[in-house]
C-alpha positions as CSV (number, residue, x, y, z in Angstrom):
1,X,107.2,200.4,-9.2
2,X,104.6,202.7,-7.2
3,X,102.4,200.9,-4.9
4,X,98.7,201.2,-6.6
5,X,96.9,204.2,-4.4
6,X,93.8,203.5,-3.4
7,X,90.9,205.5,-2.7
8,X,89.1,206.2,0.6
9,X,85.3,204.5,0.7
10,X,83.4,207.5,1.6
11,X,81.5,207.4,5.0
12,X,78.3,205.3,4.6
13,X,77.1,207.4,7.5
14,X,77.7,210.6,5.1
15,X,76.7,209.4,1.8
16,X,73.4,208.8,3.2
17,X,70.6,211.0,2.4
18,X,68.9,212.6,5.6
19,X,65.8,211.6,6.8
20,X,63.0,213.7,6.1
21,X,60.1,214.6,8.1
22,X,57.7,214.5,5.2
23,X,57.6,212.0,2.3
24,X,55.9,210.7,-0.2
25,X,52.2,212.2,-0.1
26,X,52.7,213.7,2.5
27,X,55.9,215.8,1.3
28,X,54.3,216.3,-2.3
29,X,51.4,217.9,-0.7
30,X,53.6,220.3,1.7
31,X,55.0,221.5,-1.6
32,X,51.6,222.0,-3.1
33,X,51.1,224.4,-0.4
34,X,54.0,225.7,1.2
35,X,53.6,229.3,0.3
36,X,50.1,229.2,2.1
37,X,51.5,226.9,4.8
38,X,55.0,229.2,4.9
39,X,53.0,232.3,5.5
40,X,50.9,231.1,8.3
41,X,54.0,229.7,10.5
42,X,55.1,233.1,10.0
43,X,52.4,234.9,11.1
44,X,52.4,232.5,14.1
45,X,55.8,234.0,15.1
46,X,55.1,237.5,14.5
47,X,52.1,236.9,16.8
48,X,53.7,235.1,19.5
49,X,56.3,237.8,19.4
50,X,54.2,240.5,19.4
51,X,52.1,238.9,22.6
52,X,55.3,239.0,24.1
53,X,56.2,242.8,23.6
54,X,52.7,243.4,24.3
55,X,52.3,242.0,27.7
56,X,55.6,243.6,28.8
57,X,54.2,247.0,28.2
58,X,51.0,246.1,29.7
59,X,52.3,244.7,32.5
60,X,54.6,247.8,32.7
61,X,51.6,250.2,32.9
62,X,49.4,248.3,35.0
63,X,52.6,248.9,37.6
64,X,52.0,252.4,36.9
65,X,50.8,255.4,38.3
66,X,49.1,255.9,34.7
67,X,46.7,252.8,35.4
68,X,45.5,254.1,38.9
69,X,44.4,257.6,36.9
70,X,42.8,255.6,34.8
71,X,40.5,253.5,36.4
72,X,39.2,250.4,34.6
73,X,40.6,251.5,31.3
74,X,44.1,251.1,29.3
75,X,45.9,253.9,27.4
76,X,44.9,254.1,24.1
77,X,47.8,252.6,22.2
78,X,47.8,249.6,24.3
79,X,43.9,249.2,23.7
80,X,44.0,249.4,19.8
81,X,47.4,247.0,19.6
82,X,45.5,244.4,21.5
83,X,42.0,245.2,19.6
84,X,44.1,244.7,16.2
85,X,46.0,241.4,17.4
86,X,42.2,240.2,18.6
87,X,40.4,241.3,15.2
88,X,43.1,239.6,13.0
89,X,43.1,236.5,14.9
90,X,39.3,236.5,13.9
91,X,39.6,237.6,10.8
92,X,42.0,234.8,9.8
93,X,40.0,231.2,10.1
94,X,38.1,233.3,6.8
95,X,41.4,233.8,5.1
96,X,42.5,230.2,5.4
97,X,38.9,229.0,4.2
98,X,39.7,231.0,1.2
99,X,43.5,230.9,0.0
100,X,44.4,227.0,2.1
101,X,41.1,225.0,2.2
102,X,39.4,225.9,-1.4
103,X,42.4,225.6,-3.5
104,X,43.6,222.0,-1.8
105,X,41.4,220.0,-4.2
106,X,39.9,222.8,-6.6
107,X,43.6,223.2,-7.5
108,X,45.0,219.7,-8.9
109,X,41.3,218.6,-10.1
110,X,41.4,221.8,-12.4
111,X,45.0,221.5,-13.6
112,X,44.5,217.4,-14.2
113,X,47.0,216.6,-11.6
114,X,45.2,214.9,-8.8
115,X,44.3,212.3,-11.5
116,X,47.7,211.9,-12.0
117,X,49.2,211.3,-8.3
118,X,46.4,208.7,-8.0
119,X,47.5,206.2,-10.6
120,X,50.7,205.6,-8.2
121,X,50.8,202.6,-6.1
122,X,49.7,204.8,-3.3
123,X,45.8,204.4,-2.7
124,X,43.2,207.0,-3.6
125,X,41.9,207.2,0.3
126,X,45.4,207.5,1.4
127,X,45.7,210.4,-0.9
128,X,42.6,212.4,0.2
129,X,43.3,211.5,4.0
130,X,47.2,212.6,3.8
131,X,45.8,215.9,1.6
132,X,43.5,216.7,4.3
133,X,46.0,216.0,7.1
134,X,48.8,217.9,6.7
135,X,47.2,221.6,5.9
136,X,44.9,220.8,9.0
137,X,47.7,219.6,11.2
138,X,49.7,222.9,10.6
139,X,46.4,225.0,10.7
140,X,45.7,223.4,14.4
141,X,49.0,224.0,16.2
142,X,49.4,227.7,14.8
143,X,46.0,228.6,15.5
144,X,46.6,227.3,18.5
145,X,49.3,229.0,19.4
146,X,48.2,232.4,18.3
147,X,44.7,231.8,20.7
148,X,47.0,230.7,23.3
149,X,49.4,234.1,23.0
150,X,47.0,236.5,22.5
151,X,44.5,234.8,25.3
152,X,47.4,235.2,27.3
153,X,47.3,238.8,27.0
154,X,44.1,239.5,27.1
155,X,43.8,237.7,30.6
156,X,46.0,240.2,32.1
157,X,44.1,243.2,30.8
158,X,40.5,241.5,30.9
159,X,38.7,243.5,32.6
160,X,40.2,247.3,31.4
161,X,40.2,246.1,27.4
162,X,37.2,247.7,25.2
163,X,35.8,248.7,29.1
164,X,35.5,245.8,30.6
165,X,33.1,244.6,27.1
166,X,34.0,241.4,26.2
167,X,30.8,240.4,24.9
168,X,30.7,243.1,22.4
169,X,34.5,242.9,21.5
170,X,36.3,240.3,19.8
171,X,37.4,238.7,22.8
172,X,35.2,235.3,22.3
173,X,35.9,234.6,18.3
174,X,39.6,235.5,19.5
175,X,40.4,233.8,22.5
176,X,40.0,230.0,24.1
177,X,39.5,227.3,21.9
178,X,37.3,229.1,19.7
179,X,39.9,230.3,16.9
180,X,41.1,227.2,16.8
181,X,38.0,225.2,16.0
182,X,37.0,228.3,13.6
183,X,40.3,227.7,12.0
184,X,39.6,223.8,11.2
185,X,35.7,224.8,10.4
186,X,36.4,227.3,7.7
187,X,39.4,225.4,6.4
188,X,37.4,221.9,5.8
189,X,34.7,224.0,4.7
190,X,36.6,225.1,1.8
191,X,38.0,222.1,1.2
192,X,34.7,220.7,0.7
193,X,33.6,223.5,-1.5
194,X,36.9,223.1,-3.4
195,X,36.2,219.4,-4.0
196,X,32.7,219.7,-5.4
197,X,33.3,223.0,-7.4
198,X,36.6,221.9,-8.5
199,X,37.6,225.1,-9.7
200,X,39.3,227.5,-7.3
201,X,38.1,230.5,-8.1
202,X,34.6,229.7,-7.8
203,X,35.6,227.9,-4.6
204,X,37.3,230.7,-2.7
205,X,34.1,232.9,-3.9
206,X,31.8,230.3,-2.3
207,X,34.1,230.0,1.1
208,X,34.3,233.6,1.6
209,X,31.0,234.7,1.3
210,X,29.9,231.6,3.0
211,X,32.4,232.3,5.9
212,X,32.3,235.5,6.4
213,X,28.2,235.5,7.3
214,X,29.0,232.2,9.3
215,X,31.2,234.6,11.4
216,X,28.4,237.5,11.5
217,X,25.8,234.8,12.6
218,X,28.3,233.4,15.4
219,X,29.0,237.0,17.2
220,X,24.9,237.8,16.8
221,X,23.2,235.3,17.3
222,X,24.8,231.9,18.3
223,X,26.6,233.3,21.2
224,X,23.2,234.3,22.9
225,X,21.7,230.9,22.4
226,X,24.4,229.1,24.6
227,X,24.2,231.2,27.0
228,X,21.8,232.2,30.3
229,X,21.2,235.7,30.8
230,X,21.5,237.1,34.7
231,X,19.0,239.6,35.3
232,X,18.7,242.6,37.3
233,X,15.4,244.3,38.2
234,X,15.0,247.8,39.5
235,X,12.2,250.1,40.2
236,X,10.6,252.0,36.7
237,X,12.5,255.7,35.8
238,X,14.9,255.4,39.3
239,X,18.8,254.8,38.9
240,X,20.3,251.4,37.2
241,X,22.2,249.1,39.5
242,X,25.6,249.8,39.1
243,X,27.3,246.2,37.4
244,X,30.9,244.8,38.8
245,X,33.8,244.5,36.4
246,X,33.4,241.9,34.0
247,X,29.9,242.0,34.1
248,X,28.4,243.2,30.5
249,X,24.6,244.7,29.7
250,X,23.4,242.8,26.7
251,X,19.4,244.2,26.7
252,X,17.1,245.5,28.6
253,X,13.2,245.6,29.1
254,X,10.5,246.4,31.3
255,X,8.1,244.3,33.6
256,X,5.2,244.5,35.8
257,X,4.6,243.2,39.1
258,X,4.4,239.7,38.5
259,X,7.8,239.7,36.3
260,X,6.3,239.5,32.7
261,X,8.9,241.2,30.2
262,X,7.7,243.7,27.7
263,X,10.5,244.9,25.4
264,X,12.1,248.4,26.2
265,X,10.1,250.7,23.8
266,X,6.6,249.4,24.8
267,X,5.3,252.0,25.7
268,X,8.0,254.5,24.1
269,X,5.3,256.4,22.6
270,X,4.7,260.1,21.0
271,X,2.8,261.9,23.9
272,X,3.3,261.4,27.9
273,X,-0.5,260.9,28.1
274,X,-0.3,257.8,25.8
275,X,2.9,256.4,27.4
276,X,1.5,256.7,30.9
277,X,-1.8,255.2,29.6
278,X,-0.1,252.3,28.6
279,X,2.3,251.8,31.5
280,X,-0.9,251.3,33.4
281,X,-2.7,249.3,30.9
282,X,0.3,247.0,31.4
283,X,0.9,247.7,34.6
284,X,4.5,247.7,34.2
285,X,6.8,248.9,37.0
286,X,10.1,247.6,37.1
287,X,13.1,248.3,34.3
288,X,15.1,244.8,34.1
289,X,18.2,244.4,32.4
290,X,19.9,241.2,31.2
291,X,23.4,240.6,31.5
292,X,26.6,238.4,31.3
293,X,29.5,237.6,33.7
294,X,33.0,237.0,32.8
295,X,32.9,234.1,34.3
296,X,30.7,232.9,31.8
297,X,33.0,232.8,28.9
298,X,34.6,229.8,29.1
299,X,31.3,228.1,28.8
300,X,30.1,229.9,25.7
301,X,33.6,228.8,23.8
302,X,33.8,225.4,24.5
303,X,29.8,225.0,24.0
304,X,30.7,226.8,20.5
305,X,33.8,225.0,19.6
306,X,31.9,221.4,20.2
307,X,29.4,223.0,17.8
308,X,32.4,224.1,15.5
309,X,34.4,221.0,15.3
310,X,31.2,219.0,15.4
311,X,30.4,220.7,11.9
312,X,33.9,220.1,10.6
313,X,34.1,216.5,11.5
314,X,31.1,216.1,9.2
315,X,32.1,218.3,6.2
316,X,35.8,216.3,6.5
317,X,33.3,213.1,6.0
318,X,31.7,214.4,3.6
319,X,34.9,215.1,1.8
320,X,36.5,212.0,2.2
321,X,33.0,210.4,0.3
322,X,33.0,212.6,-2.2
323,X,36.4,212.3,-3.2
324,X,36.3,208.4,-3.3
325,X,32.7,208.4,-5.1
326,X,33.3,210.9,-8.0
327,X,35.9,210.6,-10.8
328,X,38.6,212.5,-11.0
């Protein structure tokens, strides 16, 4: 008589599912929006990459003979593969308003199923807090990432990119903090509009119009307001003051003796006898010009991201109220 075989107790250690870094919510949500959320972690490593290559050759021909012939300036390759990186990075808090934020609530209110995950045990604010999370959790540390690359870059070339004209480039939307807090702005902004429209279409309409004149305001208008103009005064018709590196002409005007500013074309008239007649009726005799050191920058971003994330923290409020007051 055989003896009766018996049969090995797999490895409890084995059978054991792995533990995963996202469950419940939390994982049902990542699913809801991994292709958006896919897409942006790769972008993140084709950027971070491409800061890498991209310092190397800059770094390459600033040890060149190449960068002595060409004083203050980079080779024109270099300048439009840094101008690109800088303008995309700018561009994309606008995308992520429109294909991430509007679609995380427009989405499952439109096809009924946000209604459905909240007759689990799980509660509805637990929902809308862990739906808001995650997509804004990922959006911060790529974002993040990408300013930090691309900032890094940037800084070695900072006074040669776009001549020297960081004001005028997309050097303060693109670098710093500011991306970042643009990032989390436009992405809670069309979360909100995606939550009160509740159709996703509509929404992502709304969020990129919305956004993309947010951005135009922010480069023409909001930048000036945080900052305090230098200014430079010079004797009427003779030679401008030559500015140092990093140092950016943002207007220019024209005063009298006592330093009262008339704007530039004053007395930009049709005939010489009526432009001299107003010079002296004015009695203007200086040219001025206002202007921005580099120096300056950091100021303007983190004055602009407080402004940013302060908007965002209220719009995530808002949110959060909106989507425990109304019925889904």
């Amino acid at each position: 008589m055989s003896a009766p075989t018996t049969t090995a107790a797999p490895d409890a250690r084995a059978a054991a599912p792995a533990r995963s870094l996202l469950r419940g919510t939390s994982w049902v949500v990542w699913r809801s929006n991994r292709t958006v959320l896919l897409v942006l972690i790769g972008v993140t490593a084709l950027c971070a990459a491409y800061s890498v290559y991209l310092h190397g050759a800059l770094a390459e021909f600033l040890d060149s003979p190449q960068a002595a012939a060409r004083t203050g300036r980079l080779l024109p390759q270099h300048e439009d593969g840094l101008g690109t990186a800088l303008l995309l990075l700018a561009f994309l808090p606008t995308m992520l308003g429109v294909f991430l934020g509007a679609p995380l609530f427009a989405a499952p209110q439109e096809h009924n199923t946000l209604r459905l995950i909240t007759t689990q045990s799980v509660g509805r604010l637990r929902i809308v807090l862990t739906m808001l999370a995650v997509p804004l959790l990922v959006v911060l540390l790529t974002t993040a990432l990408m300013s930090v690359a691309l900032t890094w870059v940037w800084r070695s070339v900072d006074t040669r990119y776009f001549d020297g004209d960081w004001w005028n480039s997309d050097v303060i939307a693109a670098t710093g903090p500011v991306p970042v807090a643009l990032a989390l702005f436009a992405t809670s902004f069309g979360i909100l509009a995606g939550a009160v429209l509740r159709r996703s279409v509509a929404a992502m309409g709304v969020t990129f119009v919305v956004l993309v004149l947010t951005a135009q305001v922010l480069k023409e208008r909001v930048a000036e307001t945080l900052v305090t103009f230098h200014q430079l005064t010079y004797p009427m018709g003779g030679d401008a003051p030559q500015l140092k590196p990093g140092e950016v002409q943002v207007d220019n005007w024209v005063a009298d003796a006592d330093g009262t500013l008339y704007g530039w074309g004053t007395c930009v008239l049709r005939t010489e006898a009526e432009s001299t007649a107003c010079v002296k009726k004015h009695g203007i005799v200086n040219d001025v010009i206002d202007y921005v050191k580099l120096d300056q920058l950091p100021g303007i971003q983190w004055s602009m991201t407080a402004v940013l994330l302060a908007m965002t923290a209220a719009m995530l409020v808002a949110t959060v109220f909106w989507m425990r007051r109304k019925s889904l």
